[in-house]
C-alpha positions in Angstrom: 59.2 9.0 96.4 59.3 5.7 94.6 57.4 3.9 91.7 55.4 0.6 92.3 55.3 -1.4 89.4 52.5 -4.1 89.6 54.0 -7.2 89.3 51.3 -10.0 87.1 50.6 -12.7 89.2 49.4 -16.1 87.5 46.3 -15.7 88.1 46.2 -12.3 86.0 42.8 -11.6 83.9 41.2 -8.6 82.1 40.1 -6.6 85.5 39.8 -3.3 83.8 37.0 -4.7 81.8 35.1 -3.8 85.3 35.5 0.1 84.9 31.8 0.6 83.7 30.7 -0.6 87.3 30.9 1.9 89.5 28.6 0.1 92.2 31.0 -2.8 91.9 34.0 -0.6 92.8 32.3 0.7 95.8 31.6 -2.8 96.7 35.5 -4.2 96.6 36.7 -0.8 98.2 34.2 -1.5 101.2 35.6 -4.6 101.7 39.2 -3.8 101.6 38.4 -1.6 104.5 36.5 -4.6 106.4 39.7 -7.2 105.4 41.6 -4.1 107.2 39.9 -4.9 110.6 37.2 -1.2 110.3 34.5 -0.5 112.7 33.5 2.0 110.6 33.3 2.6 106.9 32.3 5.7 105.1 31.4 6.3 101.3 31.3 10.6 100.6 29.8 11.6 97.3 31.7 14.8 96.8 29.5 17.0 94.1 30.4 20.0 91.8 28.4 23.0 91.1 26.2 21.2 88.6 25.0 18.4 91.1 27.5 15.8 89.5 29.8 13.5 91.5 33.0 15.0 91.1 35.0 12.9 93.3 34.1 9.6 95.7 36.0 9.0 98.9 36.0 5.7 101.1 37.0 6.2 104.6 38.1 3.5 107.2 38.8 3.6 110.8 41.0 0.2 110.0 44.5 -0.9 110.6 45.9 0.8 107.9 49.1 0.2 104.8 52.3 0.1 106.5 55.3 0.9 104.5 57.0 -2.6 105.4 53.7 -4.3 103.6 53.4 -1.8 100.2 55.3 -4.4 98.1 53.4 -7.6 99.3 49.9 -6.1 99.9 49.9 -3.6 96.9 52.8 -4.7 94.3 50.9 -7.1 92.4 47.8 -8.0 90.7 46.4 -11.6 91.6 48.3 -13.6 94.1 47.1 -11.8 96.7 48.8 -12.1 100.2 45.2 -12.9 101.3 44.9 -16.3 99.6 47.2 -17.7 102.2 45.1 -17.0 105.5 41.8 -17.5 106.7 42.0 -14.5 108.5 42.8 -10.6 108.9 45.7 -9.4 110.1 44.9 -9.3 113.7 42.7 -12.3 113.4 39.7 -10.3 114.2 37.8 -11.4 111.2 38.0 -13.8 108.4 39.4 -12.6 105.2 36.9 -11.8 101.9 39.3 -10.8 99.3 41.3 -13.3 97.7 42.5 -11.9 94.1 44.6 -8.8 95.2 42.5 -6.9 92.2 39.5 -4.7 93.7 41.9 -1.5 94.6 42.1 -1.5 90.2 38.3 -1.4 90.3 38.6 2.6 91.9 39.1 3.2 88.1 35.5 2.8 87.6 35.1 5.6 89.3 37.3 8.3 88.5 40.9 8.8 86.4 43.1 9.6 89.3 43.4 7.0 92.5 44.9 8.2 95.7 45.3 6.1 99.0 46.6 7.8 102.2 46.9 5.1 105.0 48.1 6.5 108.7 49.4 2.7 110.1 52.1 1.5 112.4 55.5 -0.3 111.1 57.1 -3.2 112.1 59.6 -1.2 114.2 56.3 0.7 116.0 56.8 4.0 114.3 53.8 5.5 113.0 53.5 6.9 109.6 51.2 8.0 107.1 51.5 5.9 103.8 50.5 7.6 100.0 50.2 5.6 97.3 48.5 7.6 94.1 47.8 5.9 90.3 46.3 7.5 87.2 44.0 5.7 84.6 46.5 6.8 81.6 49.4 4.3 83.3 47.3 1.8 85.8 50.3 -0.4 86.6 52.7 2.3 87.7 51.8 3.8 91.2 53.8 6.0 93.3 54.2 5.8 97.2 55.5 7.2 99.6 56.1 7.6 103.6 56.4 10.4 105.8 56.3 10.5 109.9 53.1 11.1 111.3 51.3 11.9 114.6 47.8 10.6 114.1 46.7 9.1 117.0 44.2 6.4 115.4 45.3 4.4 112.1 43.0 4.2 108.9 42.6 4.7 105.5 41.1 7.3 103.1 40.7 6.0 99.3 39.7 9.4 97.0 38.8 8.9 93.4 39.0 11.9 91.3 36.2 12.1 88.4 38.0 14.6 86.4 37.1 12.9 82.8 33.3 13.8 84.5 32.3 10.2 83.4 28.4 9.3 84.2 28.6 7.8 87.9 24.8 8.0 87.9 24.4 4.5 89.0 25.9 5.5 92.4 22.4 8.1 92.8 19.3 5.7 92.1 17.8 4.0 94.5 19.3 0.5 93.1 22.9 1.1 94.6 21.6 1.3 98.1 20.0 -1.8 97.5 23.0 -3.2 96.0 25.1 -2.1 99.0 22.6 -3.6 101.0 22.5 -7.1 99.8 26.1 -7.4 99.5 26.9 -6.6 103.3 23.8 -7.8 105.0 25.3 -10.4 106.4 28.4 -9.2 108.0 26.2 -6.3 109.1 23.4 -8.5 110.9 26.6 -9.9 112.7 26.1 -8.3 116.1 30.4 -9.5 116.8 31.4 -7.9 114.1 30.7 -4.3 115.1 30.6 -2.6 111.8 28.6 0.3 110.7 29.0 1.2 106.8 27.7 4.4 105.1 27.0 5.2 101.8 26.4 9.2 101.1 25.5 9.9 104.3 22.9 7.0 104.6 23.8 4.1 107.0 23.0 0.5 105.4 20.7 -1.1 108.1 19.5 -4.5 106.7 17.3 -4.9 109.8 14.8 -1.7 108.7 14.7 -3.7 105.0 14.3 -6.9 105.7 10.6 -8.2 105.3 11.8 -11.8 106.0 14.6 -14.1 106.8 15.0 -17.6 107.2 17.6 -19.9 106.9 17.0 -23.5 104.9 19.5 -26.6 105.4 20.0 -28.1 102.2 21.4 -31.9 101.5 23.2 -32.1 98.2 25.6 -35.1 96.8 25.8 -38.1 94.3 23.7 -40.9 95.6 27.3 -42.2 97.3 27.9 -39.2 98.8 25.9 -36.1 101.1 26.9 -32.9 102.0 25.0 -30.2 104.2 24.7 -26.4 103.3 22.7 -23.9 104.5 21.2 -21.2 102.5 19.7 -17.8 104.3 16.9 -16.0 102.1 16.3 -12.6 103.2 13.2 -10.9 101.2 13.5 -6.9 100.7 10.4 -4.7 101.6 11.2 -3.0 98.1 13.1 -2.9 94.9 14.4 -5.4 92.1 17.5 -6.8 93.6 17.8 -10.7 93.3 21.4 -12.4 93.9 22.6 -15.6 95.4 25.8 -15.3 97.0 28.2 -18.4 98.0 30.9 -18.6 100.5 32.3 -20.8 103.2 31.2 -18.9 106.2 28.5 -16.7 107.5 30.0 -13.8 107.1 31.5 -13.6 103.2 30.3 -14.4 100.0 33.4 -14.3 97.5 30.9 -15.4 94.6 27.7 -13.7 93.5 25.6 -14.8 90.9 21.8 -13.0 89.7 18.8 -14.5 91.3 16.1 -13.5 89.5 16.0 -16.5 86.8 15.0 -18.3 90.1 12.6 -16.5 91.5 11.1 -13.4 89.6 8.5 -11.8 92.2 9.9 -11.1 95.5 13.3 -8.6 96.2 15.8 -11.5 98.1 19.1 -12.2 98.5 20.0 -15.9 99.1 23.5 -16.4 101.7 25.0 -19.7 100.6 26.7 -21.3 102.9 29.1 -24.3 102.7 32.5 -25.5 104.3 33.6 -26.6 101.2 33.8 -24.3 99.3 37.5 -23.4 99.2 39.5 -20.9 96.4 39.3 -24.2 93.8 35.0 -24.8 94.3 34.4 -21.3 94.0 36.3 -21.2 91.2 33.7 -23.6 89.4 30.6 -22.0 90.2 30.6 -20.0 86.9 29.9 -23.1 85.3 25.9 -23.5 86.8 24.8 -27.0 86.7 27.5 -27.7 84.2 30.1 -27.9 86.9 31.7 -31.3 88.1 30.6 -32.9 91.5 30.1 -31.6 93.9 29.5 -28.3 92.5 27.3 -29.0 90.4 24.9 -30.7 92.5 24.9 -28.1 95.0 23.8 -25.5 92.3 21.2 -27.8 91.8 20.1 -28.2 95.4 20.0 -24.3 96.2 18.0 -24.0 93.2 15.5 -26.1 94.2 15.7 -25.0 97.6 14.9 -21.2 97.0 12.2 -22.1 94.4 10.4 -24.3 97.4 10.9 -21.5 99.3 9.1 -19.0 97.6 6.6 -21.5 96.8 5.6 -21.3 100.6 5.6 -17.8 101.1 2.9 -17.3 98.3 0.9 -19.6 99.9 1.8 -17.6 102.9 0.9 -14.3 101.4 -2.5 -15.8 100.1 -3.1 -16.9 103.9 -2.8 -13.6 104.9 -4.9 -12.1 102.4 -8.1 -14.2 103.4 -7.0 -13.0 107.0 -7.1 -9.3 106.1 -10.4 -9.8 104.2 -11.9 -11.7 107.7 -10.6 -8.5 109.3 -12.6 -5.8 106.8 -15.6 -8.0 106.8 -14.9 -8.9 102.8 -15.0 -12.6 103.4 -18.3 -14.5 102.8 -17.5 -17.3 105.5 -19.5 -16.6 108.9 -17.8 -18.5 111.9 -16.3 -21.6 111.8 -17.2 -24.6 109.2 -20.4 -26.2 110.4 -19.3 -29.6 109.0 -16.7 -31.4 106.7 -17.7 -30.5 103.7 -18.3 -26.9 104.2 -14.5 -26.9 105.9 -13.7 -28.5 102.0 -15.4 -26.0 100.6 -13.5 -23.7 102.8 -10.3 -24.8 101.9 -11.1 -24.9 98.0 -12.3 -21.0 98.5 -9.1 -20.0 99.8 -6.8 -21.2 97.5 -8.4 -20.0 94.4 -9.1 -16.6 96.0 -5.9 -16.5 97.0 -4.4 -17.1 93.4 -6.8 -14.5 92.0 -5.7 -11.7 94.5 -4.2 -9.2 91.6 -7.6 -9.1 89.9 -9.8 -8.8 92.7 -10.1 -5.1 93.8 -8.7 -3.5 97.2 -11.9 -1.9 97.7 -13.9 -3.9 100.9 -17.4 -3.5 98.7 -16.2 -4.3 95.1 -14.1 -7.1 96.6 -16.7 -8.6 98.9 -18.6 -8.4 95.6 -16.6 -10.3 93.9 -15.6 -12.9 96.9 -19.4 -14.0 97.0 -20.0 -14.6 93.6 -16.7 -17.1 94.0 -18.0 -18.8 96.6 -21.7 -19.4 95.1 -19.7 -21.0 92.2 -17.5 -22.9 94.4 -20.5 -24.2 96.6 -23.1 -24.9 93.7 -21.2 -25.1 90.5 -17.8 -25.6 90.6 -17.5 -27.3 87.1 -18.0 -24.0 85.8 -15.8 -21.9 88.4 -14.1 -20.2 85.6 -17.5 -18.1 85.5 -15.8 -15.6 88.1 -13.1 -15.3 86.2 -15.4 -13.8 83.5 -16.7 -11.4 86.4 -13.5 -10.1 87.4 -11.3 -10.2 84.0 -14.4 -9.9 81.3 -13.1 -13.1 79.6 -15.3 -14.1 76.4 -16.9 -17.7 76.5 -13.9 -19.0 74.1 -11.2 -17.8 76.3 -13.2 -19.0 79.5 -13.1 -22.9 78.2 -9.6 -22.3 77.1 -8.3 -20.9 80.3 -10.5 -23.9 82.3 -8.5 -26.7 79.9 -5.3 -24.6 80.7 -5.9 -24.2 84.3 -6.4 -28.6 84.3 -3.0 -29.1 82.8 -1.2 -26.0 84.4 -1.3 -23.1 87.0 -2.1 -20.0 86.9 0.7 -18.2 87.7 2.8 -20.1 85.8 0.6 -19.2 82.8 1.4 -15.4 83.8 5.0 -16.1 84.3 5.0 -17.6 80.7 3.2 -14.7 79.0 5.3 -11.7 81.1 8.3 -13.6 79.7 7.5 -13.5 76.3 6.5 -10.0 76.1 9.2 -8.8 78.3 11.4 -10.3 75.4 9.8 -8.7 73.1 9.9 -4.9 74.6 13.3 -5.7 75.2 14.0 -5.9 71.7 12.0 -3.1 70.5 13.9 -1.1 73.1 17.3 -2.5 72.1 16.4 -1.7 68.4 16.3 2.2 69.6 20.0 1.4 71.5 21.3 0.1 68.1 19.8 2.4 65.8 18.5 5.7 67.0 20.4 8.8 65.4 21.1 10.6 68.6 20.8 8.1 71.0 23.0 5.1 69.9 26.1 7.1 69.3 25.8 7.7 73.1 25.3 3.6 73.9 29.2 2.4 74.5 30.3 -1.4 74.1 31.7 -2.0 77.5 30.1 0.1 80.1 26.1 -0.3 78.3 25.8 -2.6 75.6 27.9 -5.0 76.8 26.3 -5.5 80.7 22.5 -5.3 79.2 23.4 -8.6 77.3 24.8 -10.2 80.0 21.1 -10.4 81.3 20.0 -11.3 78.2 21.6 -13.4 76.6 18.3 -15.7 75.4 18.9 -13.5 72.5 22.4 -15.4 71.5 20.1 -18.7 71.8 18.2 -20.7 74.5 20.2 -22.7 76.9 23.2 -21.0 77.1 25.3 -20.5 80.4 27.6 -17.1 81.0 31.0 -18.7 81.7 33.2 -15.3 81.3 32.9 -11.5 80.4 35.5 -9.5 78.7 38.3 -12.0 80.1 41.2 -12.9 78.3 42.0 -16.4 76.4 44.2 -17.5 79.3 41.0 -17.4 81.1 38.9 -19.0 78.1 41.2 -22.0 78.5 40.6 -22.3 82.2 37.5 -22.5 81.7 37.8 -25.2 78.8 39.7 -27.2 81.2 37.1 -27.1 84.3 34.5 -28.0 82.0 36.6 -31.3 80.8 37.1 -31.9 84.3 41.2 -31.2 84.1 43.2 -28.9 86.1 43.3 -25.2 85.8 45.2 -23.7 88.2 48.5 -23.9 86.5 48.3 -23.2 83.3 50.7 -21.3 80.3 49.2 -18.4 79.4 47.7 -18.4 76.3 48.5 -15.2 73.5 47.0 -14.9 69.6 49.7 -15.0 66.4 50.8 -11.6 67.6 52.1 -12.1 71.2 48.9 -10.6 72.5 46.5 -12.0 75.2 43.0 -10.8 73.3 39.9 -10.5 75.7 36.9 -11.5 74.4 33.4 -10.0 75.1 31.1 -12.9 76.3 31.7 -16.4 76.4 28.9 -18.7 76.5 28.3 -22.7 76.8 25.7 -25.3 76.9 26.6 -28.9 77.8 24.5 -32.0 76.5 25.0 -34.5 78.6 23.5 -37.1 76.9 26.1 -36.7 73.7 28.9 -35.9 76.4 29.3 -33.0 74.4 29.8 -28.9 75.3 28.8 -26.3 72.9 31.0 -23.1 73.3 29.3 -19.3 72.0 32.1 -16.6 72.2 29.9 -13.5 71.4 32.4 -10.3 70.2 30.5 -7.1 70.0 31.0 -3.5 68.4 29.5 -0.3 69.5 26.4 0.6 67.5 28.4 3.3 65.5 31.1 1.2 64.6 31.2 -0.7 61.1 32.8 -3.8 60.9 35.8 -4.1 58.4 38.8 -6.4 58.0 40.6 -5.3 60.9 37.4 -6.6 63.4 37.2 -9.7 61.5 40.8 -10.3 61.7 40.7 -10.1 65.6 37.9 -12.7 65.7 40.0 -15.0 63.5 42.9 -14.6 65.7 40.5 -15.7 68.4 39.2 -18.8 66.3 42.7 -20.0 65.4 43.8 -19.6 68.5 41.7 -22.5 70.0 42.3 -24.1 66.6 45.9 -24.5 67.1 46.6 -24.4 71.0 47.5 -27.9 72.4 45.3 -27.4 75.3 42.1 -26.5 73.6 42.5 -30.0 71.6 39.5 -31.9 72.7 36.8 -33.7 69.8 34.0 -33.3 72.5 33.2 -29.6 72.5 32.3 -27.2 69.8 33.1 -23.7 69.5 31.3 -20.5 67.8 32.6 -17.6 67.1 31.0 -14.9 66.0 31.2 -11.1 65.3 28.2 -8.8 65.9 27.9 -5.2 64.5 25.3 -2.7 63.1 26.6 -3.0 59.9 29.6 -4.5 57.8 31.2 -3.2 54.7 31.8 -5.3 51.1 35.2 -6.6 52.3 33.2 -8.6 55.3 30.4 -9.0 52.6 32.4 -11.0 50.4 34.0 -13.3 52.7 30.5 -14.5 53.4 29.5 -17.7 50.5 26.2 -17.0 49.0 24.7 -20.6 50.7 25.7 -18.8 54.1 24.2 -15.5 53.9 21.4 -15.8 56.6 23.6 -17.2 59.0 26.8 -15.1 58.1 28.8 -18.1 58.4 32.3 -17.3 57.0 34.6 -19.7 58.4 35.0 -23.6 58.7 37.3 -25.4 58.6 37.3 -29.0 58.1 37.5 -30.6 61.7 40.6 -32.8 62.8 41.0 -35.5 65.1 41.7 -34.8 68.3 40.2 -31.1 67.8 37.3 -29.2 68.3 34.9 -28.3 65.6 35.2 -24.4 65.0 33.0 -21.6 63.2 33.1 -18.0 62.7 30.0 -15.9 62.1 29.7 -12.4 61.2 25.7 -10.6 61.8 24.1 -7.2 61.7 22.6 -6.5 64.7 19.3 -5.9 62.3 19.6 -9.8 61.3 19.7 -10.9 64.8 16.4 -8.6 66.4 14.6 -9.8 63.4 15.6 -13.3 63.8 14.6 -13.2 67.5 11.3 -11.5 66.6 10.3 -14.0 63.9 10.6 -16.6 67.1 8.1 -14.5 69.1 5.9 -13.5 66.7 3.7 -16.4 67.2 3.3 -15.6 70.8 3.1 -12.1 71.1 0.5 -12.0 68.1 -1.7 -14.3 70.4 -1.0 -11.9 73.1 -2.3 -9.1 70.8 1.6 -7.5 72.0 3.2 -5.4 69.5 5.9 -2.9 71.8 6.2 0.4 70.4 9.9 1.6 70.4 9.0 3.8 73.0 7.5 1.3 75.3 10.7 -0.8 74.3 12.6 2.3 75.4 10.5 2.8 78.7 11.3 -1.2 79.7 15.2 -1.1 78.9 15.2 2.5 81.7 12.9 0.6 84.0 15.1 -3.1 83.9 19.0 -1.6 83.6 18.5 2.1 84.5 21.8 1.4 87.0 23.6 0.1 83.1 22.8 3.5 81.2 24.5 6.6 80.4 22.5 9.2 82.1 21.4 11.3 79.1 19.4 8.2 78.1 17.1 7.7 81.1 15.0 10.8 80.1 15.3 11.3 76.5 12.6 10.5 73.9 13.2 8.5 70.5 13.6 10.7 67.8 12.5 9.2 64.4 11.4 5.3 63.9 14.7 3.4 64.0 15.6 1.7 61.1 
């Protein structure tokens, strides 16, 4: 038997960072067996005695690992064989991998990693093919190949859970979902002929799908146009929102969360466009902030999916006033008898339609309620907000307030604006019981919880700010420099702190303001809630700061860059490096800017500090709102939002004394 080192290939980054994602793994071990030309794919959930998932297995009917092809397809991490063709081996499909990384993701979901692949050789001898790697030494695998006389290739990947980590994000209901979105359209490909299964439950789009509709979309410069096509699909239930990109039809290399965009309806948006080779993808991270004509594209889908969704709410009203014709609710007769009774039609089923969630389901209480909205419609409509003091019990102060409101805004953006602020604030009275409850934060990890949850949040860092990376290394932070300079980045030398080290930081954040042709970098380092910070964490974030201090290719006067350090608390070593005119910002580092270089800081807070902080800004709001979040109502929101993102002996338990 022989060892496999991994060989690094340039385009190396922190993959392992992706071992609190079991979903994830799934995903990339799926498409592995799709790239391998499978018909038919199966995920087993193998359970112990106590109902836990002991061990995951992915099964493929596929065209197997030769033993000529170990070294080229499996010896190395990045520079994947794949990023030279279009297309599978046989040509039977076009390719969706590109990295030559998602066979390290099986770590997410177990310690020990074994592949055992029945293929053909190049001489036509068929064999059975074991390769087998262990979490404690991830870049040494062992392979192996023996004679075999299976009649039909393929390739069984098991993952052995014996550390017993939490894999409870494979059980809930948002994993099938997950599953779902990512493959839809490969699987609503009637050439492909593909069936997948995940424990035992075949992922049919088709029976989920409440809509789908495909929207051309014209993007460019003024100069220039391009055409792309976007396909919505809207899911009967659930919370999963994504937009996924790719060049063809079929594969989506780039996935980005949709619900920013459109907060209502389940959907998955398909993103198609030619252009989009290994370089454009590359520069999606960067959001509107990416050069042309990436950048204008995210721009244009945007847009797109929000007009989109526009129409199907005027769609879904339609259909209400339809079903209440049906029951006999609506208090129209006929058809219009004239022009102005066809106005008053039309007036009638637009504001009933935007008052659907307070008007009740019963045919008598809503029929009720429907006439009383159209005597106010037909002879008063100056004072149509009288209804709304029917059906909501507003008092006469609110009434003219919400009548001024509804002349300079909509209605539903004024609920979108009020469910955002106290959403905010819930999520901070449940991430103050995260932090700070006795039993419960010692079982809230950096990576796999803490760390993901702020990835959706991270309003809470500031307003404005764009994820570029998450826990990647500083080769990887200086790619991204470079893309948002508009320079190269594919060849790059890697990049290492004083120490010879590559570093990784946590989460990496930028705004741009174009009209100072300036970019404002956030590199966010964070601590598990029982960890204190000392000299030793504060040294690793300088080694960070003078590392785009000092490296040549960082130099740049346009962009800014802010470090800072975020713990539950910090002992008097860290305290005294903070000057006394500093204290409420922690600021403890700044150095006096050089030509040529960008202006750095570093920042050291207590977790306490920031919630406050954020708090103070919604206090104003949320007071109006008469919203004050208990912690256990905090608690109840963070289960119900990231329930996939937490250890499972959180989702049930209660908190046990008011965090401090």
């Amino acid at each position: 038997m022989e060892d496999l080192i991994l060989k690094a290939g340039d385009d190396l980054v922190a993959r392992i960072a992706h071992e609190g994602d079991p979903v994830r793994a799934v995903v990339e071990l799926v498409w592995n067996a799709i790239d391998a030309e499978a018909t038919t794919v199966a995920v087993e959930l193998e359970r112990n005695t106590a109902d836990a998932i002991a061990a995951v297995r992915v099964v493929d009917d596929g065209h197997g690992i030769s033993s000529d092809e170990v070294e080229s397809t499996f010896g190395r991490i990045g520079d994947s064989w794949k990023k030279r063709t279009e297309k599978t081996k046989n040509g039977q499909r076009y390719l969706h991998g590109k990295l030559g990384e998602g066979r390290l993701r099986a770590f997410a979901l177990g310690t020990r990693v074994t592949w055992a692949s029945v293929s053909s050789n190049t001489a036509g001898v068929r064999q059975e093919v074991t390769i087998s790697g262990s979490h404690n030494n991830r870049h040494v695998f062992r392979w192996d190949a023996a004679a075999s006389v299976v009649p039909r290739t393929g390739t069984t990947v098991t993952i052995h859970n014996d550390q017993q980590r939490s894999l409870a994000a494979l059980e809930v209901d948002t994993a099938l979902a997950t599953l779902r979105s990512h493959f839809a359209p490969i699987l609503l490909n009637e050439q492909t002929n593909l069936t997948v299964t995940f424990d035992k439950t075949t992922l049919d789009p088709s029976q989920e799908m409440l809509h789908d509709k495909r929207v051309p979309v014209s993007f460019g410069d003024g100069t220039t146009s391009n055409e792309a096509t976007v396909r919505i699909i809207e899911w009967r239930s659930g919370k999963h929102r994504a937009i996924y990109f790719g060049p063809d039809e079929d594969h989506f290399p780039y996935e980005e969360s949709g619900s920013d965009i459109e907060g209502q309806f389940a959907y998955s948006a398909y993103v198609t466009w030619p252009g989009l080779g290994t370089a454009q993808l590359a520069l999606l991270g960067l959001g509107d902030m990416a050069p042309e004509p990436v950048g204008e594209l995210w721009q244009a889908i945007r847009k797109a999916i929000r007009e989109h969704f526009a129409g199907r709410r005027r769609e879904r009203r339609r259909e209400q006033v339809d079903q209440w014709k049906e029951t006999g609710a609506y208090p129209y007769q006929g058809e219009p008898a004239s022009e102005p009774e066809r106005a008053e039609r039309a007036v009638f089923d637009v504001v009933s339609g935007t008052l659907v969630p307070h008007i009740s389901k019963n045919k008598n209480d809503a029929r009720l309620t429907l006439v009383l909205l159209r005597d106010a419609i037909r002879h008063d409509p100056d004072q149509l907000t009288t209804i709304l003091h029917e059906v909501v019990s507003l008092n006469e102060a609110d009434r003219d307030t919400l009548t001024r409101l509804l002349s300079e805004t909509t209605l539903s953006a004024i609920i979108r604006s009020a469910n955002l602020v106290t959403s905010r604030h819930k999520f901070l009275a449940g991430l103050q019981h995260l932090i700070f409850d006795p039993r419960d934060a010692g079982r809230v990890g950096e990576r796999d919880h803490l760390h993901k949850i702020l990835e959706r949040e991270l309003w809470i860092f500031g307003e404005g700010y764009h994820l570029m990376n998450s826990e990647r290394g500083l080769t990887e932070l200086l790619r991204t420099h470079l893309l948002l300079e508009g320079l190269p980045a594919s060849d790059v030398t890697p990049v290492t702190r004083w120490d010879g080290t590559s570093g990784r930081v946590d989460l990496h954040l930028a705004a741009q303001y174009k009209e100072h042709d300036r970019i404002r970098h956030l590199v966010i380092e964070l601590k598990a809630p029982n960890v204190t910070l000392t000299q030793k964490e504060l040294n690793q974030l300088e080694g960070y700061i003078n590392t785009v201090r000092t490296t040549a290719a960082f130099a740049t006067d346009r962009s800014s860059w802010d470090f800072i350090l975020v713990g539950t608390d910090f002992d008097d070593l860290v305290d005294d490096r903070i000057p006394e005119r500093y204290r409420e910002t922690g600021q403890f580092l700044s150095p006096p800017s050089k030509p040529g270089r960008p202006h750095v800081r570093g920042f050291v807070r207590r977790w306490r500090d920031i919630i406050d902080e954020n708090k103070r800004r919604l206090d104003f709001v949320t007071s109006t709102l008469e919203h004050d979040p208990s912690i256990t109502e905090g608690l109840q929101y963070v289960r119900a939002e990231y329930r996939d993102l937490l250890p499972a002996s959180l989702l049930e338990s209660q908190p046990t004394t008011p965090a401090a």
